[in-house]
N, C-alpha and C positions, 0 to 999 in steps of 0.2 A: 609673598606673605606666607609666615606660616600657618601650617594646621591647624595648631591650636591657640591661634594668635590669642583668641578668645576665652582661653581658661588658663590663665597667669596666676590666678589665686582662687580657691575653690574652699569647699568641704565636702565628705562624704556625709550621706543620708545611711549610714548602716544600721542594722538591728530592724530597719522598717518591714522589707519584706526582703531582708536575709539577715540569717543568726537571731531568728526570732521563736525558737525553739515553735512555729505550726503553730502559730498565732491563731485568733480568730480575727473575721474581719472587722471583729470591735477596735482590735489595735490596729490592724493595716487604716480603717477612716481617721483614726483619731491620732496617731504616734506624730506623723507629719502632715501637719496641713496646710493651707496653702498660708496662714500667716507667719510660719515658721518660713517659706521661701519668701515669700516679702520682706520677715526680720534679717537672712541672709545676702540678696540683694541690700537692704540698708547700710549695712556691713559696709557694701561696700567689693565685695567679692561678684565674680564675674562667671562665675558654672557651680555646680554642682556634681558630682558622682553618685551615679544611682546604683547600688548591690542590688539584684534581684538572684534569690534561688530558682532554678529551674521549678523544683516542685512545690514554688507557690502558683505557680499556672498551668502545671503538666503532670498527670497521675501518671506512675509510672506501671499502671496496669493496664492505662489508657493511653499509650505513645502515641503522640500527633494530637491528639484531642488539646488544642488549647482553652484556658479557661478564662470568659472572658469578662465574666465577673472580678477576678483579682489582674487583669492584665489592665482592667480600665483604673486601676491605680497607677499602672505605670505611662496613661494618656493622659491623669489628671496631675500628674507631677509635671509632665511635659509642659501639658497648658500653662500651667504655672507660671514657671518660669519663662515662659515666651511671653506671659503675661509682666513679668517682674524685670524683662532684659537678664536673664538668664539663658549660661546655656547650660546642659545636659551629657552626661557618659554616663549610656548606658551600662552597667558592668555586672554579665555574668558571674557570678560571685560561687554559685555551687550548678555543677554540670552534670549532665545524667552519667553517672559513673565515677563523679572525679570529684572529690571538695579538697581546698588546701589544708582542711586538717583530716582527711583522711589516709587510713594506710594503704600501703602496696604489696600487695601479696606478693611480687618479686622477689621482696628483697627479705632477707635472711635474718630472723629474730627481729622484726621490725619495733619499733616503740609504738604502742597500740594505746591510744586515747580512748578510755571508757564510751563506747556507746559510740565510736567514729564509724563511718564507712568505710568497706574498700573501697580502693580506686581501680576500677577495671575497666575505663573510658580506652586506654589505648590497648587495651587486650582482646577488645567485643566492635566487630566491624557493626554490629546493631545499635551500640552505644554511641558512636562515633557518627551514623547516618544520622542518629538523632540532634545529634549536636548540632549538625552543620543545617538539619533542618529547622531547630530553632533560630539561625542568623536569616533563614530564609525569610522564615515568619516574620520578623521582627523587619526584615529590610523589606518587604509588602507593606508590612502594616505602616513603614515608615518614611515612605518610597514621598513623599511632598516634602519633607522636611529638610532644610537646609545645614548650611556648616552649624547653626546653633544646637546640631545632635550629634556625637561621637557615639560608636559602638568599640568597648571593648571584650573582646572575644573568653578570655577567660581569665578567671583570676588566682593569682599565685601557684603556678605549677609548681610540682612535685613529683620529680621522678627523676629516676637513677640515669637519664639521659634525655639529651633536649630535643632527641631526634623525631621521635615518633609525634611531638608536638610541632616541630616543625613541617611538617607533613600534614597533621590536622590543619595547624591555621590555615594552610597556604590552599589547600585545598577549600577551607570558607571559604576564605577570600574571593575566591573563584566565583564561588556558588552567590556572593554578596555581587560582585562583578555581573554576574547575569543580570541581574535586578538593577543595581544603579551602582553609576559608574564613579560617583563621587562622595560618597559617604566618606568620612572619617574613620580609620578603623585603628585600633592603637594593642598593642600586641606587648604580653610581659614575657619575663624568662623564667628560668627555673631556680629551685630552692625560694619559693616563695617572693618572687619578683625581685632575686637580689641582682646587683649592678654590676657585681661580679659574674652573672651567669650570662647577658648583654651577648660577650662574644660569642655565645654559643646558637644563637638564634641564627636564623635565615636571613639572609638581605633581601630586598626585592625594590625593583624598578618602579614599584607601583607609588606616586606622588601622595596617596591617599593615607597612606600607612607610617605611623607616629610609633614609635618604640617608648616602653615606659617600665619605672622599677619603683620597690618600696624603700624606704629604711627608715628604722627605729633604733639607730644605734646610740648609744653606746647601751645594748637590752638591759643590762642589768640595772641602769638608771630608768630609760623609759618604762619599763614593763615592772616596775620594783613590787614587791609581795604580791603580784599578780597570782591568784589561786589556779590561775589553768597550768603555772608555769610551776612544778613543785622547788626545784629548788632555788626561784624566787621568791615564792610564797612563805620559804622555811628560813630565808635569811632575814632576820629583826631589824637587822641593824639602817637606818632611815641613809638614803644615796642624793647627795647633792650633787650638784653642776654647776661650774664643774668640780671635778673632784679628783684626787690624785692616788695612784695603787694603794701607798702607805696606809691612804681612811681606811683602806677592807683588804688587806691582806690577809687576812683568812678565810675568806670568800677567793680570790684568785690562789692561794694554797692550795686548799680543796680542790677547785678545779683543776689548778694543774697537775695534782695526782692522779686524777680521770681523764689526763689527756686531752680536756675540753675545752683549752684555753688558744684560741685562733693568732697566726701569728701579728694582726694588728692589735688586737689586746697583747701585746708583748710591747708593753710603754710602762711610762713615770706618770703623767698627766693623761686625763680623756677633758678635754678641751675643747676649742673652734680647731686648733691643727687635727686631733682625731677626726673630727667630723670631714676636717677637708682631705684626708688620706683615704676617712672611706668613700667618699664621693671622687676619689681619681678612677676608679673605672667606669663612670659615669661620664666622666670628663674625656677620658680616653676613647669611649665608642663615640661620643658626639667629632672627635679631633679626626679618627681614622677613618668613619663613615659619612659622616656630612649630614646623618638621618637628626631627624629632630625627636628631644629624648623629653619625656615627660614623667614626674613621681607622682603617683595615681594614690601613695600614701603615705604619711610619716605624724608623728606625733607623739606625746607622754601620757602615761595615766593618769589620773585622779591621785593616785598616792604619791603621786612626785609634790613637793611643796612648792606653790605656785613661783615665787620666786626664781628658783631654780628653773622650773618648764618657762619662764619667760625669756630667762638666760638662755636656753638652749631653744627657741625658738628664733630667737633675735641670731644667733650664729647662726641655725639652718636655714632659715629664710633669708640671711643676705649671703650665702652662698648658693644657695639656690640662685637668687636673682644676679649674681657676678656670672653665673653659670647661664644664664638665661636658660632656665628651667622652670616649665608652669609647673604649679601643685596642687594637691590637694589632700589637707590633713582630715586625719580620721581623730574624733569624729562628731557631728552634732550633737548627738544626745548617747550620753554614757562614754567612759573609756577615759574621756577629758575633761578638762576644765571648764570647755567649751558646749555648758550645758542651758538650755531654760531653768527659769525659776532657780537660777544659783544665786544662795545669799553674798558669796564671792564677787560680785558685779565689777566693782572695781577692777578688781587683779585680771575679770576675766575677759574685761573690755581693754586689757592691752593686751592680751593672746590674742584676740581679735582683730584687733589694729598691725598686729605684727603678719597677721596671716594673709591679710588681706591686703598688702602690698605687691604690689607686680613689678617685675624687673622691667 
């Protein structure tokens, strides 16, 4: 049986206690509660993805000091769902040193996001103790629990080699091994969990360990006037799906004078064939390794017209599922369609119905 036999269709919980801009605990009680995991379960879905930041439970003035006022959010999410026939992955989402939208001093004129961190997780052997000492914690505190809990170790690397993370995980892993020898532990790559970066990770014999990637392609549909992304924000022009170069050729003009146009965007159509071209190295590390590969996230924004984000769910979810690949789209609340209290119910109960099917 596999790993993750148990989470074939999911959603994540983001924004709750990570990318919650240091929330107070008026939104950590209230954002998710346990009738939002019960409306989840109803669904019809089978796990959830839990993001936690390190420093909603760990002052980094105070290393090691867990805090256990905002950790017993991450015991009453568990209950939850154990309660609702759910299971659970846990997902490190920002690490003492490292978040996927921070920079890296490495690397040379880097693109610096107003207000981001560095990332000096794999520069600082004291960064690095702290990390593997948070899998420790978490595998104590969680040492009775069965396959209904995945731990993933971190999320969306970034850095100019996959090495030195390879080195981290495997080294958790170890430190997760002392404590219990069956956990689930599910492991992404670099450039932000792409399927392309797959081959660059470590193998390892250990039966416990699930490989997993993101994608949101074709970006310039899913993420369309997304204000974090500028010059998606600064293109007007509204992106269906599917849709063919000709609609916005001055959008792909532009970039390709900037050299920013990837050679799979070098096509006529972005399609189900796009989507299955990008999911061939996905297809390729399951074919060459045998490891069982898992998308921890994928999904469209709010400003995609539903229609479309149902189009392009309905093709990535049945190649997902021809792939036999479990998922889970981002995200419950915000981002997508896939919100409470949307007047959209309709349109947004068959995003739902599409997600919630398992291969």
């Amino acid at each position: 049986m596999k790993r993750l036999s148990g989470y074939k269709a999911g959603i994540n919980l983001g924004l709750w206690l990570s990318q919650n801009g240091g929330r107070s605990h008026e939104h950590f009680s209230t954002f998710i509660t346990q009738a939002d995991i019960e409306r989840i379960a109803a669904w019809g879905m089978d796990h959830v993805r839990l993001p936690v930041d390190y420093f909603t439970f760990e002052d980094d003035a105070h290393p090691g000091v867990y805090q256990e006022e905002t950790l017993a959010y991450v015991d009453g999410c568990l209950e939850w769902c154990k309660t609702a026939g759910l299971n659970l992955i846990l997902d490190l989402h920002v690490a003492p040193g490292f978040a996927f939208y921070g920079t890296n001093p490495e690397i040379e004129n880097p693109v610096v996001i107003p207000g981001a961190p560095q990332n000096t997780l794999f520069l600082d052997p004291m960064l690095q103790d702290r990390f593997v000492n948070i899998w420790r914690m978490f595998t104590t505190r969680y040492a009775a629990e069965g396959r209904n809990l995945a731990f993933e170790l971190m999320n969306e690397l970034v850095w100019q080699s996959s090495e030195p993370w390879n080195q981290l995980w495997q080294r958790t892993l170890a430190a997760i091994r002392s404590i219990d020898q069956d956990r689930t532990v599910i492991i992404g790559g670099n450039t932000n969990n792409d399927a392309r970066e797959l081959k660059h990770l470590a193998l390892t014999e250990d039966p416990g360990v699930v490989y997993t990637f993101h994608i949101y392609e074709p970006g310039m549909f899913t993420h369309q006037r997304s204000p974090w992304i500028p010059y998606l924000a600064n293109y007007p022009k509204p992106i269906a799906y599917p849709f063919a170069k000709t609609d916005h050729l001055a959008f792909f003009e532009a970039f390709d004078r900037m050299g920013l146009v990837p050679p799979i965007y070098r096509r006529e159509q972005f399609d189900r064939h796009f989507l299955f071209d990008c999911l061939e190295p996905a297809r390729r590390f399951i074919a060459e390794t045998g490891k069982e590969l898992f998308c921890g996230e994928f999904g469209v924004c709010e400003n995609c017209a539903i229609d479309s984000s149902i189009r392009w769910f309905e093709d990535m979810i049945g190649l997902f599922n021809e792939m036999g690949i479990g998922h889970t789209a981002w995200n419950y609340i915000e981002f997508s369609h896939i919100m409470r209290n949307d007047p959209r119910q309709e349109k947004c109960a068959e995003i739902v119905r599409l997600i919630s099917q398992r291969g």
